[in-house]
C-alpha positions as CSV (number, residue, x, y, z in Angstrom):
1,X,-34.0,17.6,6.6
2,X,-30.9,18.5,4.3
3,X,-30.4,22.2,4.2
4,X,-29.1,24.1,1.0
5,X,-26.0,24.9,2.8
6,X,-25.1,21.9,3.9
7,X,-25.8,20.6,0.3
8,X,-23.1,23.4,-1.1
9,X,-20.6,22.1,1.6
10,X,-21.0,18.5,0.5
11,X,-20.7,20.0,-3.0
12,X,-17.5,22.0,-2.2
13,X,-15.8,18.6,-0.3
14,X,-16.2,16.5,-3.7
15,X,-15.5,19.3,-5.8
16,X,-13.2,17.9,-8.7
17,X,-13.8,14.3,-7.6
18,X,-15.5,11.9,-9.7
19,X,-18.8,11.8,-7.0
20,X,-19.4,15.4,-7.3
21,X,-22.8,14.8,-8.6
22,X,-23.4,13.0,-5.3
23,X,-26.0,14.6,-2.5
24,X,-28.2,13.4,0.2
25,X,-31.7,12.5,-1.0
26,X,-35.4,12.6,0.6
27,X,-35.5,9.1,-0.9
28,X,-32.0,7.5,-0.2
29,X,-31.8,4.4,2.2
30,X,-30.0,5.9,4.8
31,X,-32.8,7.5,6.3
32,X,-32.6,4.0,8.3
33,X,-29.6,4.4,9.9
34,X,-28.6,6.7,12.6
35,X,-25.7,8.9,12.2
36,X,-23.6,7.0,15.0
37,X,-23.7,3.6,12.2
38,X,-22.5,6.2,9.6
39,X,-20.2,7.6,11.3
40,X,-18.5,4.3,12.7
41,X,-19.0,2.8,9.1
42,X,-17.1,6.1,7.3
43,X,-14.5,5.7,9.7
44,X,-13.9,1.9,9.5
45,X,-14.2,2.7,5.5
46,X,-11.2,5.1,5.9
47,X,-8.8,3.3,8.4
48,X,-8.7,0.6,6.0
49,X,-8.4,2.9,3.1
50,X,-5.4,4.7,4.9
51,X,-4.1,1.3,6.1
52,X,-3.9,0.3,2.6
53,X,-1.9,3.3,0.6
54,X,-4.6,5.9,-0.3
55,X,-3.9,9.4,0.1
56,X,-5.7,11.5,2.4
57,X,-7.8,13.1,-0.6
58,X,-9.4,10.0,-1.7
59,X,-10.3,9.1,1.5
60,X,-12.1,12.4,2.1
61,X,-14.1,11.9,-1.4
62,X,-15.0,8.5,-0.4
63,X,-16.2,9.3,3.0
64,X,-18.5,12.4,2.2
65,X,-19.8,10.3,-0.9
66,X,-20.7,7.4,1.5
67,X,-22.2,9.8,4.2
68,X,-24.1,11.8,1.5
69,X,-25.2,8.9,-0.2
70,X,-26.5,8.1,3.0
71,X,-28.3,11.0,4.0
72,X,-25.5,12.8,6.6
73,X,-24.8,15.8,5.6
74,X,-23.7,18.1,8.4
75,X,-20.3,16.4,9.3
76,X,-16.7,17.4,9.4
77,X,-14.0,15.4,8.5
78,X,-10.1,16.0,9.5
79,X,-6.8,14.2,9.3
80,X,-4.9,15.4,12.2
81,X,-1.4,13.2,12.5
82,X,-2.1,9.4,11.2
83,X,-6.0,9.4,12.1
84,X,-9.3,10.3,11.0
85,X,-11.4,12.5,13.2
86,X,-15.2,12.9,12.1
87,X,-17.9,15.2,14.0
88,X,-21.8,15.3,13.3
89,X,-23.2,18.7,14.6
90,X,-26.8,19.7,13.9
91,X,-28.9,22.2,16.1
92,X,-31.4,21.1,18.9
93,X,-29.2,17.5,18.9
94,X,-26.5,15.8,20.6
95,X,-23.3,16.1,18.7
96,X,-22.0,12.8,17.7
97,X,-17.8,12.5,17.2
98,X,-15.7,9.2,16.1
99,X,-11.6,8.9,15.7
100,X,-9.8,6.1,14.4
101,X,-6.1,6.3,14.7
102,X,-4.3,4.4,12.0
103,X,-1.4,2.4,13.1
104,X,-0.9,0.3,10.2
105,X,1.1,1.5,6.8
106,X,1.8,0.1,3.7
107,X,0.3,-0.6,0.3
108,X,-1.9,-3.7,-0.4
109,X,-3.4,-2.8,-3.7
110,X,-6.0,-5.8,-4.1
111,X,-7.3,-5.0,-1.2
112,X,-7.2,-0.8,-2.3
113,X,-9.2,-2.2,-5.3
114,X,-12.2,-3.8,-3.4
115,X,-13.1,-1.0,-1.0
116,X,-13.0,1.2,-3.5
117,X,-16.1,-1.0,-5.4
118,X,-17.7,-1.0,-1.7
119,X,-17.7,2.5,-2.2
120,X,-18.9,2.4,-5.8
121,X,-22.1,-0.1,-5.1
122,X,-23.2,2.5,-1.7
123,X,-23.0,5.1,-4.2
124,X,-24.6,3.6,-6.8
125,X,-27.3,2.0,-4.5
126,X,-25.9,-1.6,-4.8
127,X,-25.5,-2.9,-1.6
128,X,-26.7,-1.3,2.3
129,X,-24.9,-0.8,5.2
130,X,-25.0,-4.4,6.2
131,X,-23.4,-6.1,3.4
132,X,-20.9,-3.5,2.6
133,X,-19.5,-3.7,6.7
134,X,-19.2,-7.5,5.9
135,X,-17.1,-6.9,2.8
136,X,-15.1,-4.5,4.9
137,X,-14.4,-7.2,7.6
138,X,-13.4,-9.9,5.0
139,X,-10.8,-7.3,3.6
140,X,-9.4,-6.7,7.3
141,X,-8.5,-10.5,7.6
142,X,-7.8,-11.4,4.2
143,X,-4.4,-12.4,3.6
144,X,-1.8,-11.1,1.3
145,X,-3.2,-11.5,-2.3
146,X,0.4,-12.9,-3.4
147,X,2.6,-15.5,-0.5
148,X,5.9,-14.6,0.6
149,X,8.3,-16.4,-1.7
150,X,6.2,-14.5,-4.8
151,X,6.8,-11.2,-3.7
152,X,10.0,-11.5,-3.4
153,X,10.8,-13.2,-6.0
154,X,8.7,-10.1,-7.8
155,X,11.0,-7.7,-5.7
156,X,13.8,-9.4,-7.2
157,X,12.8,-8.9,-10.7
158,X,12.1,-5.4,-10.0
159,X,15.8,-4.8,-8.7
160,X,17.3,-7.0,-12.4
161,X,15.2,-4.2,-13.6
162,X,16.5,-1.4,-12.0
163,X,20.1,-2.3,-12.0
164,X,20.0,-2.1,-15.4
165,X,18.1,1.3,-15.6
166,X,21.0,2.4,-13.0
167,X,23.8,1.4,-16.0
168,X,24.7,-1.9,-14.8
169,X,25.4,-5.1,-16.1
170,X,24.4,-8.5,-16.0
171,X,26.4,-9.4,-13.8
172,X,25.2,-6.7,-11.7
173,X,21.2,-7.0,-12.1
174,X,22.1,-10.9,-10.9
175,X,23.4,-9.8,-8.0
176,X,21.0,-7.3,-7.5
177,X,17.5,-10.1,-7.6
178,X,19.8,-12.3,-5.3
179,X,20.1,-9.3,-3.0
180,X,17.2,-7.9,-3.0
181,X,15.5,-11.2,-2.4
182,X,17.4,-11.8,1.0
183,X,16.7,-8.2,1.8
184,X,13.1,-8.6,1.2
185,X,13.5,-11.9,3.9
186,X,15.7,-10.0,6.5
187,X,13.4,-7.2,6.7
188,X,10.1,-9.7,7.1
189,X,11.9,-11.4,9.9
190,X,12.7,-8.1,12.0
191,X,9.3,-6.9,11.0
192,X,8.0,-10.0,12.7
193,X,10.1,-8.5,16.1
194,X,8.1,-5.1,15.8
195,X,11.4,-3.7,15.3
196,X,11.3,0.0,13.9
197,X,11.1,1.1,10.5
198,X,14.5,3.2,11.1
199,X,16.8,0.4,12.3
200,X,15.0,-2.2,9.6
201,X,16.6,0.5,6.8
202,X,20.3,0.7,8.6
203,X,20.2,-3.2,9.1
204,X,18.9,-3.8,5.0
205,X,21.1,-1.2,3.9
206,X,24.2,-1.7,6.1
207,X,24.1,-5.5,4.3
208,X,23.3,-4.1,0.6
209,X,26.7,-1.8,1.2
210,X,28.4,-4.8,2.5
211,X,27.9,-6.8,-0.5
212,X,28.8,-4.1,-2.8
213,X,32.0,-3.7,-1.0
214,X,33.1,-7.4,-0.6
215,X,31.7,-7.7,-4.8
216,X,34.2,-4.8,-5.6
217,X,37.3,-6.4,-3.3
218,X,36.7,-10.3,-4.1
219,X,35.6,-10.4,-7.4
220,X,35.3,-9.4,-10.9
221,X,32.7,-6.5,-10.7
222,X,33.7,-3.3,-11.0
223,X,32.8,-0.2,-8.7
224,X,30.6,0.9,-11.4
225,X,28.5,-2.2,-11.5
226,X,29.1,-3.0,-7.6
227,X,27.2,1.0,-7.2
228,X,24.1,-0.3,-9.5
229,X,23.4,-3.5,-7.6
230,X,23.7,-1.1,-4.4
231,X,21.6,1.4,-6.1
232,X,18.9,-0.7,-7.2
233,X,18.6,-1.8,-3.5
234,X,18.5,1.8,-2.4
235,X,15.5,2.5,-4.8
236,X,13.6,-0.2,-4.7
237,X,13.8,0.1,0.0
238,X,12.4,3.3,-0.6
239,X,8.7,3.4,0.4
240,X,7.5,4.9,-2.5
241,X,3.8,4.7,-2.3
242,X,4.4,6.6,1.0
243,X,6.4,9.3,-0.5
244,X,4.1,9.9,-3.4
245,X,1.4,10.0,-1.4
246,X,3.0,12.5,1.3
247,X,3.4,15.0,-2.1
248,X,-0.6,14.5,-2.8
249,X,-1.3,15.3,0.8
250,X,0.5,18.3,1.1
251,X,-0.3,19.9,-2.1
252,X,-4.1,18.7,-1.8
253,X,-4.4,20.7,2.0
254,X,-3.9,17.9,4.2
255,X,-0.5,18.8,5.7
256,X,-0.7,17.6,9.0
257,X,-0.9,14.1,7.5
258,X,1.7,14.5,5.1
259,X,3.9,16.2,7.6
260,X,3.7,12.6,9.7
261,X,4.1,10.7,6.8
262,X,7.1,13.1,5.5
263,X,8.1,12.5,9.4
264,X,8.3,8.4,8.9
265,X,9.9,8.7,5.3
266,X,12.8,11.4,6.5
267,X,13.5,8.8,9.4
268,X,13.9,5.7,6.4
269,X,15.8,7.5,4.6
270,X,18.1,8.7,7.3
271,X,18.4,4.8,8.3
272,X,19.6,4.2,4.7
273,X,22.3,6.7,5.0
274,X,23.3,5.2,8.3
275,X,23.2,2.0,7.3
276,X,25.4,3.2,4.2
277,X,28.0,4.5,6.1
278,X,27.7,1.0,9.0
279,X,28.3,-0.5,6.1
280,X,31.6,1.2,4.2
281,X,33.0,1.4,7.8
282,X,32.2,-2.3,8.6
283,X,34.5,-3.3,5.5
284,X,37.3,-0.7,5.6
285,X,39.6,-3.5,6.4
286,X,39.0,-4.0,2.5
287,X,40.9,-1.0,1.5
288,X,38.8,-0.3,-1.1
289,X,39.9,2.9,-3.5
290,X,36.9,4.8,-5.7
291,X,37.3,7.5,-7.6
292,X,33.8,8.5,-8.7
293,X,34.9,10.5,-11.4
294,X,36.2,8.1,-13.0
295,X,33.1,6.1,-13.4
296,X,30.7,6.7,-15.8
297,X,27.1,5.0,-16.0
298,X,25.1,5.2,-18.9
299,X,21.1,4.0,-18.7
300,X,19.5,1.9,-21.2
301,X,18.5,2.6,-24.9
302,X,15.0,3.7,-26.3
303,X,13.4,0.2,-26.8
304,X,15.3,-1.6,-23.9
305,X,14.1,1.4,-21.5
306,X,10.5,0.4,-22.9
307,X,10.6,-3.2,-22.0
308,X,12.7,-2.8,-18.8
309,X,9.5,-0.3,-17.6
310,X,6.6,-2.6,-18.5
311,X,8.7,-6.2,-17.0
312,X,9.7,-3.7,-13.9
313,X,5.4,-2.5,-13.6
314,X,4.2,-6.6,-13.7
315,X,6.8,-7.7,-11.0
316,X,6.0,-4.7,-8.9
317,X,2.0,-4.8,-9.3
318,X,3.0,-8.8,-8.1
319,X,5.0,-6.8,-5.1
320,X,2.1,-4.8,-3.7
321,X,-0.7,-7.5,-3.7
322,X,-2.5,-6.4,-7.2
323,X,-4.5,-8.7,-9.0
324,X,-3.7,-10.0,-12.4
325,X,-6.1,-8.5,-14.7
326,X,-4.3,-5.1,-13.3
327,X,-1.0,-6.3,-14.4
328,X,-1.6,-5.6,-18.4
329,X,-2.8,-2.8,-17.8
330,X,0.1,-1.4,-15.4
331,X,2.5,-2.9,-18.0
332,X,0.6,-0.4,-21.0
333,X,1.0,2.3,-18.5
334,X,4.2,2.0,-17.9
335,X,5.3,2.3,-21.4
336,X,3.1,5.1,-22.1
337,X,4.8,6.8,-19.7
338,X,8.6,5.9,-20.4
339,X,7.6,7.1,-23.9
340,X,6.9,10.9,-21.9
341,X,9.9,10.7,-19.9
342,X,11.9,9.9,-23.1
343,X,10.5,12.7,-25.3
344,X,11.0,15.1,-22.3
345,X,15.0,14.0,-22.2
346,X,14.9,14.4,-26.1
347,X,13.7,18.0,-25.4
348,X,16.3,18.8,-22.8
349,X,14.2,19.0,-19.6
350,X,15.3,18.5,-16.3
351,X,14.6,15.6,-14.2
352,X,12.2,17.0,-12.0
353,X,10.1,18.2,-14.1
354,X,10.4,15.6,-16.7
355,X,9.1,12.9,-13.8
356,X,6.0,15.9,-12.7
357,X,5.2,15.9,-16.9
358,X,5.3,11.6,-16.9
359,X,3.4,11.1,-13.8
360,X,0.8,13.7,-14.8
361,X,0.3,11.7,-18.2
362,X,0.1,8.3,-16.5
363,X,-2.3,10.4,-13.6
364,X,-4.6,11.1,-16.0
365,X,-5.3,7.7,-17.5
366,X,-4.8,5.8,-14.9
367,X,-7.8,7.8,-13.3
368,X,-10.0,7.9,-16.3
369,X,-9.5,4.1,-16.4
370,X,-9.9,3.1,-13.4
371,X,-13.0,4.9,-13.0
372,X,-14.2,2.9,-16.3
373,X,-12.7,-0.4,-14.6
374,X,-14.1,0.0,-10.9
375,X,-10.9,0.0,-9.7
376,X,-8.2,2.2,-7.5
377,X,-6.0,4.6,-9.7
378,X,-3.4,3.7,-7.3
379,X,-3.3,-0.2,-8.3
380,X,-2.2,1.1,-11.7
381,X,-0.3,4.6,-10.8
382,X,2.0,2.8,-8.1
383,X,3.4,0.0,-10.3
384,X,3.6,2.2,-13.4
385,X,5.4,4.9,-12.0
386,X,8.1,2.0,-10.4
387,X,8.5,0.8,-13.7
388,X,8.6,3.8,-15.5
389,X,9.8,6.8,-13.1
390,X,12.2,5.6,-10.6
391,X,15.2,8.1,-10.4
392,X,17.3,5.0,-10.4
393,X,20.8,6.3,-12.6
394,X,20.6,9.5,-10.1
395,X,20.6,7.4,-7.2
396,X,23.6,5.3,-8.6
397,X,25.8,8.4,-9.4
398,X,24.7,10.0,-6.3
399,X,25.6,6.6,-4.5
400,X,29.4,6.5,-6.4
401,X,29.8,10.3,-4.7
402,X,29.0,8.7,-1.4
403,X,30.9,5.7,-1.3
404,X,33.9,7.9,-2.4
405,X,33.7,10.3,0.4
406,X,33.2,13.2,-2.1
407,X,32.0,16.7,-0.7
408,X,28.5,16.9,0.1
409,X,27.6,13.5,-1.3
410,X,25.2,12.8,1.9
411,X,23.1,15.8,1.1
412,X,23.1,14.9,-2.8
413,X,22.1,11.0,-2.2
414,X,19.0,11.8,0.4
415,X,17.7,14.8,-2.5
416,X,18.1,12.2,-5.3
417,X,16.0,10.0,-3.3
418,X,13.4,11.8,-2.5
419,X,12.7,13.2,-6.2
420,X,10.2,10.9,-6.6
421,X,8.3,13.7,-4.4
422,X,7.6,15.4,-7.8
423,X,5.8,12.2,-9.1
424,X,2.9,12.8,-6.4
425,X,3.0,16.6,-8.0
426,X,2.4,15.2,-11.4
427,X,-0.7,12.7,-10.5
428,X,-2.3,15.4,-8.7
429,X,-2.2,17.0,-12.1
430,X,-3.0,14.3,-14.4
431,X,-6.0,13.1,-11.7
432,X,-7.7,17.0,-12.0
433,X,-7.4,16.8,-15.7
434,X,-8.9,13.7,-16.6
435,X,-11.8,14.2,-13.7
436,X,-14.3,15.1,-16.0
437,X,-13.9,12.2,-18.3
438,X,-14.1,9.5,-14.9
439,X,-17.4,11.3,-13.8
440,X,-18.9,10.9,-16.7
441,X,-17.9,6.9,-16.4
442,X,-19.3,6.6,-13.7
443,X,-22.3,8.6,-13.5
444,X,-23.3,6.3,-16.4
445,X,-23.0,3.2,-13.8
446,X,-25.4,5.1,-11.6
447,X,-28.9,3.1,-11.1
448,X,-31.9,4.9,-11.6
449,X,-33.5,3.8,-8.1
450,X,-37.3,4.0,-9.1
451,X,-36.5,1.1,-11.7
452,X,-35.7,-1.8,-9.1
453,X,-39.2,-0.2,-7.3
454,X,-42.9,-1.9,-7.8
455,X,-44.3,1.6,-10.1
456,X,-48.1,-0.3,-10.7
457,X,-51.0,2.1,-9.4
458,X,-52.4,0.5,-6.2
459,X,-56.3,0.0,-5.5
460,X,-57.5,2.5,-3.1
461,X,-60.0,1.3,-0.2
462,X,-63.0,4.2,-1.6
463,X,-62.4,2.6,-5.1
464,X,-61.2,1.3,-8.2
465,X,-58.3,2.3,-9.8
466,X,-57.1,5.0,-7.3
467,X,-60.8,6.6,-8.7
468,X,-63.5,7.4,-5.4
469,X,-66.6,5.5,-5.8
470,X,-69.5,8.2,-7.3
């Protein structure tokens, strides 16, 4: 039996979500299963969530809506480091606890989408416990949506892309998909060796420097366009996803999660700047003379800006395994919110806040469409906000300081990396402002159960018609 407090704590977990209307029910299936299959079915549920690039909030909401839906109600649910701790207490029973430690990071948005419309039918009463762990265990061993050679291929368009956001050239955004397509290679190959996420970034980035260097020394580019290939290297090895979702965490409550993923992210980016400087030391022999100053980069006009966002959000969407009906949509996305960004330059806004005001626009319709579409925000946040909010011309002037040695260049480059922080700021925004509009879609997908039940009166053994015989 569901008691009315545990009903207002389920209510106060998916406050704000887009299953707030959710609650256990006399009449729900889960009165068939124990809480020891919930519990190990929540926590499978959010390993693979985690695994696969959602923050820490969603996977809360999704849990308590699958539990609730189900008929648990008295659990507790905590993130403590990179795992998922859940407890089932009730009086005059044993209490019941499951962990699942997630190992495995990254962003695999095709596979994002699909558990999230697992979680969709259990709430909507589509599918049971049986057919949804199946789905779950075809996700686990699918393979990548997109092979090898196609991802980085995308990655290489992406870094055309951002070269040219970062003021290069041609010349430059060539070098910069040649690049970033042996980069992509070398870091699958020492990924393959279980070889640390630190010493991946100083190997990727020690090469990246190396080639800018030996482009500036042997042949026509400039340092200028030399500091955007490097650049859009530097942006694009950046585990976004993981940053932007560190941001959600933390300002959503869950800080001991985003203090481990903030943890993993500090150490990449401390590789990079390792690998930076392996790299400038590696060709000194070059003798190689910048003078930052007296470079000046400029990014791209109004209407190239637009298209250079919405070819950048397809070849990243490609890049983190969505599917291709998502890639339009990314693509609209994308422009939408270059438009923002633009308008907030226009009006003399700084860049932080400028990337908080454009990810809080593309946070609230991506949310408000997904939830119309079935699908995770994420698979249309995370290549929208590549295309569109990238601090890519700050990493490149912050990158010219570097390479020429200038005062407190280090400390500039790692915060003009890690601005992207205020684009998980802005979607936390955007997603509580369009809320209301998503719960609306899908409360309207929600079955009414007694329909798919036989309603006809029954005859009753006394009599006819459910009358007693006179």
């Amino acid at each position: 039996m569901v008691t009315a407090e545990q009903r207002r704590d389920i209510a106060l977990l998916l406050r704000g979500s887009i299953y707030s209307d959710v609650s256990p029910s006399p009449t729900a299936t889960g009165e068939e299963y124990s809480a020891r299959q919930v519990i190990d079915f929540c926590l499978d549920l959010g390993e693979v969530m985690l695994s696969s690039g959602a923050d820490a909030r969603s996977v809360e909401v999704a849990i308590v809506a699958v539990s609730a839906t189900w008929n648990l109600a008295a659990v507790e649910l905590d993130f403590p480091g990179s795992s998922i701790h859940m407890v089932y207490a009730v009086p005059n029973e044993p209490t019941i606890t499951g962990l699942r430690v997630v190992r495995d990071a990254g962003a695999d948005l095709h596979r994002l989408n699909n558990v999230y419309g697992v979680v969709d039918d259990i709430v909507g009463h589509e599918t049971d416990m049986t057919q949804a762990s199946q789905r779950l265990v075809e996700e686990i061993r699918s393979a990548p949506r997109w092979p090898p050679r196609v991802v980085a291929s995308a990655m290489g368009v992406l870094g055309v892309v951002v070269a040219l956001q970062a003021g290069g050239t041609y010349w430059s955004a060539a070098g910069a998909f040649v690049l970033m397509v042996v980069l992509m290679y070398v870091g699958k190959v020492l990924g393959r060796r279980y070889l640390p996420a630190f010493f991946v970034a100083v190997v990727q980035m020690a090469l990246a420097t190396m080639a800018g260097s030996l482009a500036m020394a042997y042949s026509p580019f400039d340092p200028g366009e030399a500091a955007s290939m490097v650049a859009a290297c530097v942006v694009l090895l950046l585990p976004h996803p993981s940053i932007v979702a560190t941001a959600q965490d933390a300002i959503s409550g869950f800080r001991s999660l985003a203090l481990i993923r903030g943890l993993g992210i500090g150490l990449v980016v401390l590789g990079m700047v390792t690998g930076i400087q392996t790299g400038l030391i590696s060709t000194r022999w070059a003798h190689l003379e910048v003078v930052p100053s007296a470079i000046h980069l400029t990014g791209l006009t109004l209407w190239w800006a637009l298209f250079a966002s919405a070819i950048a959000a397809a070849a990243n969407a490609f890049a983190q395994g969505a599917t291709a009906r998502v890639v339009p949509i990314s693509m609209v996305a994308a422009i939408f919110t270059q438009i923002v960004v633009q308008l907030c330059a226009h009006a003399h806004i700084n860049l932080q806040l400028s990337l908080m005001l454009g990810a809080a626009m593309l946070g609230a319709v991506s949310t408000w469409t997904a939830a119309r579409m079935r699908i995770s925000p994420a698979s249309i946040v995370v290549p929208a906000f590549c295309g569109a909010l990238l601090p890519s011309l700050t990493v490149a002037h912050s990158l010219l300081q570097f390479i020429g040695h200038a005062p407190g260049s280090g400390v500039s480059f790692a915060i003009s990396v890690l601005t992207t922080l205020a684009i998980g700021a802005g979607l936390v925004l955007g997603d509580i402002v369009a809320t209301g509009g998503a719960r609306r879609a899908v409360s309207t997908r929600t079955r009414i159960r007694s329909a798919s039940l036989d309603t006809e009166p029954r005859r009753t053994a006394s009599g006819h018609d459910g009358q007693p015989d006179s």
